[in-house]
N, C-alpha and C positions, 0 to 999 in steps of 0.2 A: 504493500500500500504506500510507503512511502517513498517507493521509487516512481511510484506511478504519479503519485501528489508532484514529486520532483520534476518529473519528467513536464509536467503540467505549467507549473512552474516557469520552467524555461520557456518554453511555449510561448506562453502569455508574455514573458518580458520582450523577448524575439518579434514577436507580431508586434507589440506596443512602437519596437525600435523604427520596424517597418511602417510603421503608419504614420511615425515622429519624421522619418526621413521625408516620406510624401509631401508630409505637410510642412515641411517647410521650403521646400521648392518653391521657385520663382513664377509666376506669370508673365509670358512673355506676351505684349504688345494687346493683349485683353483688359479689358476693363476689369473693372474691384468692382465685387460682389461683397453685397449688406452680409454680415455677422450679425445673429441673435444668440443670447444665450438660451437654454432649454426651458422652455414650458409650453404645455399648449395653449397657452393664450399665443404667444409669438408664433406660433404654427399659424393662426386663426387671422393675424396679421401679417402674416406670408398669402392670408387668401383661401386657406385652406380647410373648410369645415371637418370637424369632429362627430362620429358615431362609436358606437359598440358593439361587436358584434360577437356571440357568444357561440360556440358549435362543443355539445358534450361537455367536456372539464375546463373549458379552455375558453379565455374568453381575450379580446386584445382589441385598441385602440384602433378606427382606421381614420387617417385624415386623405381628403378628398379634393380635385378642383380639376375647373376645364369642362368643356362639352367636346362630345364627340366619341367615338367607340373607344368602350371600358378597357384598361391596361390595370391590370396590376404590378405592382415595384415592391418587391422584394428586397429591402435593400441589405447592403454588405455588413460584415463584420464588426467594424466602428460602432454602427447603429444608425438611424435617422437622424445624420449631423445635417451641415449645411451643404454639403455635395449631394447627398443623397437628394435634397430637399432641391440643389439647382436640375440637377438629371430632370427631375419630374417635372418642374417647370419648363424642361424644355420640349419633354413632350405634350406639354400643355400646349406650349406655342405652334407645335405641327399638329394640333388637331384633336389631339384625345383628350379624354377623361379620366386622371390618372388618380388610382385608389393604392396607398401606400399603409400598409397593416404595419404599424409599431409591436415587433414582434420579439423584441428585448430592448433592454437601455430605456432613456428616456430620450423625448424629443430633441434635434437638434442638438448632443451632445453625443462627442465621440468617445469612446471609449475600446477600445477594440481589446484590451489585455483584460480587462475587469467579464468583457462580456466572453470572453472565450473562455474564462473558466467558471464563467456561470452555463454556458451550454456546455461544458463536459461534465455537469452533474443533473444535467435539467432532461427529464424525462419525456418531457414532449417536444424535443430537440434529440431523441434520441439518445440522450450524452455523446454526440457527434461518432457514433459510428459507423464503420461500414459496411455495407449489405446490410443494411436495417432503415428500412421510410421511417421518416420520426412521424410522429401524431400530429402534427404542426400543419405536415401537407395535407391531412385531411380536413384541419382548420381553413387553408387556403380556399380547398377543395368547396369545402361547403361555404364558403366564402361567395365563390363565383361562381355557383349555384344560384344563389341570394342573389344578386345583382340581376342573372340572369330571369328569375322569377317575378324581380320587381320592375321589371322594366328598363330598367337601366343597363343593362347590359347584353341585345343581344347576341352580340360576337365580342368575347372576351379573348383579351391577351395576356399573356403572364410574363412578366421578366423574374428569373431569378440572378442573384450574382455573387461572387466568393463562397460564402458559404452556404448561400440559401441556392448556389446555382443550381447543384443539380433536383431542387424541390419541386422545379417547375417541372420537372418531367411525370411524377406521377400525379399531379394536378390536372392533365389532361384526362386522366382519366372518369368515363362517368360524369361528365359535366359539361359546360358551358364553354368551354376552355377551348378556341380554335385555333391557339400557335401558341406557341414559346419560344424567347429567347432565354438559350443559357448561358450565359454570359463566365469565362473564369470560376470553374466550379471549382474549391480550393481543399473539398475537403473527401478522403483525409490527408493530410499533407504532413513532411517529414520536414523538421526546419535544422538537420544534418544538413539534408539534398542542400534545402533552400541555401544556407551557408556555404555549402563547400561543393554543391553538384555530386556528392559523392553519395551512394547509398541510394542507388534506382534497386527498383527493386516492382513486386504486382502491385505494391497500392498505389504506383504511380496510374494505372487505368481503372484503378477501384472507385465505387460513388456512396457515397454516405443517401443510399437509396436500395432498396431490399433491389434483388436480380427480378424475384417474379414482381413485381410492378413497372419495371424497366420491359419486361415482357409484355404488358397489358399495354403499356401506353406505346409501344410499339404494335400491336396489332390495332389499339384504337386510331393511332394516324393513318395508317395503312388501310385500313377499311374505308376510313371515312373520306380517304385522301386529303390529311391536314400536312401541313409544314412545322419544321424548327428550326431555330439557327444558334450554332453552338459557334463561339469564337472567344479565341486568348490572344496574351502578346506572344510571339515568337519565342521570348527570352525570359518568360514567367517561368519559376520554379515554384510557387505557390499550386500554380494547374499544370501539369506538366502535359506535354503532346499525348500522350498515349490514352489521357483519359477523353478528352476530347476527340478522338482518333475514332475510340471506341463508342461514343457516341453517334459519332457520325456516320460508322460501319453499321451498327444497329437499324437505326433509322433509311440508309442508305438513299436513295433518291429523293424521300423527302425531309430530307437536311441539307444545309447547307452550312457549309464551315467554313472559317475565317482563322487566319491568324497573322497579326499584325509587326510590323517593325516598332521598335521604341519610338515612344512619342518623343522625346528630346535624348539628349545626346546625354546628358545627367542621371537618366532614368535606368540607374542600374535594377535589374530585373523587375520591368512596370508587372503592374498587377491589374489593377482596377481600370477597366478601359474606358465605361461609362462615366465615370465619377470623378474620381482622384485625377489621374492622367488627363483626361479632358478639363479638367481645369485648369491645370499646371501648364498644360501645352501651351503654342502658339496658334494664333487660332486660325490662319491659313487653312484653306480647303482641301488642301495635301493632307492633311499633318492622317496618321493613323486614325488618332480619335476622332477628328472629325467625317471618316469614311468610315466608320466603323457607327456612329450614331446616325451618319443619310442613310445605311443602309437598315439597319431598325428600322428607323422611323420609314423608310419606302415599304419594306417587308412587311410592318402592320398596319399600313392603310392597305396593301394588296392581300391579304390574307381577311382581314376585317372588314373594309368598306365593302369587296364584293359579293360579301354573304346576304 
């Protein structure tokens, strides 16, 4: 136990270090984005309305905004800071209606070390393992159900991404749900590799997602003929090639995969394509994250408006 506590430990300081490094990169030639600190009143002054939505044991915050076909945002590890918070405003700007479920942490505050080892003991997270859907997806699940019942969402989208990436995959399932992006699915991840490259090994193509619902939501796209798009950075050790690989083999025809170059020249092994990295970048129409969020946002008005 107390190697494992240890090992945990490390973990969480490692991630913390990675997320300290992101964040303090430059913005080149982009405009400064509003800072709030965390509450959801400031969520609500972002624009964003508050519900509750409860499915079985589990019940979690969703803040909402935008018209147009329903997206869900999954967001990354940190929590719902303020990257997570611009992402979705910019899908707000192309079009959609985007429902962002506060599904650890609090509003608007990052924490990425604190919250990684509250989901290696939280049980509807799985405790982050692999070959195991945690309970969370089924929360998703009936999530956008709900949307779908109430009108609000006849063609729903899902993003998941780092940790919640590969979540979105058994959320197709049985439901509302007509694409996904999976965006850097990071878990479970060996932060050896990540430090030193050293230490490949199976969990590098492993998904913190049971195998038989990876099987379901493969026969559900395939029958029904839906889409998904799975994409990393080129040079991410958080996701490494093999798991997205084998994503995209699964799926086969109807995926489409991505992997991108570093967004700046600083960004030793980028991570977060949607979020972080697209911040940080320059915001030229080249740049990686910027091809990497036209083509989302093409892929769910073409998946979603023509239903």
């Amino acid at each position: 136990m107390r190697s494992i506590n240890r090992r945990r430990f490390l973990q969480s300081t490692a991630l913390a270090a990675i997320h300290a490094q992101s964040a303090n990169a430059q913005q080149d030639d982009c405009p400064q984005q509003t800072e709030l600190s965390g509450s959801s009143a400031n969520m609500s002054k972002l624009g964003f309305s508050e519900e509750t939505f409860s499915n079985d044991a589990y019940s979690h915050f969703v803040y909402s905004k935008g018209q147009g076909p329903a997206v869900i945002v999954m967001h990354e590890l940190p929590g719902m800071d303020m990257h997570a918070v611009r992402f979705a405003n910019r899908l707000v700007e192309h079009g959609f209606t985007v429902h962002m479920p506060l599904l650890f942490g609090d509003p608007l505050v990052s924490s990425p070390n604190l919250n990684y080892v509250r989901l290696c003991i939280n049980k509807e997270f799985a405790y982050l393992k692999s070959n195991t859907s945690a309970p969370v997806c089924d929360w998703v699940r009936a999530f956008a159900n709900h949307l779908g019942q109430s009108g609000t969402g006849r063609n729903i989208g899902v993003i998941g991404m780092c940790v919640t990436g590969a979540f979105a995959i058994p959320v197709i399932i049985d439901s509302k749900v007509r694409t996904v992006i999976i965006s850097q699915p990071a878990i479970p991840l060996s932060m050896t590799y990540y430090l030193t490259k050293k230490g490949e090994g199976s969990w590098m193509e492993k998904l913190n997602i049971a195998d038989e619902d990876l099987d379901k939501a493969v026969g559900t796209v395939k029958q029904e003929n839906l889409h998904v798009v799975v994409q990393r950075f080129k040079e991410d050790r958080l996701c490494p090639p093999q798991r997205v690989q084998r994503i995209a083999d699964v799926f086969g025809e109807n995926a489409s995969c991505y992997e991108y170059d570093r967004p700046r020249p600083e960004a030793d092994k980028p991570h977060a394509i949607l979020t972080v990295e697209y911040d940080k970048a320059d915001c030229s129409p080249e740049n990686p994250t910027r091809v990497a969020l036209a083509r989302v946002v093409s892929f769910l008005h073409e998946n979603l408006n023509a239903q």
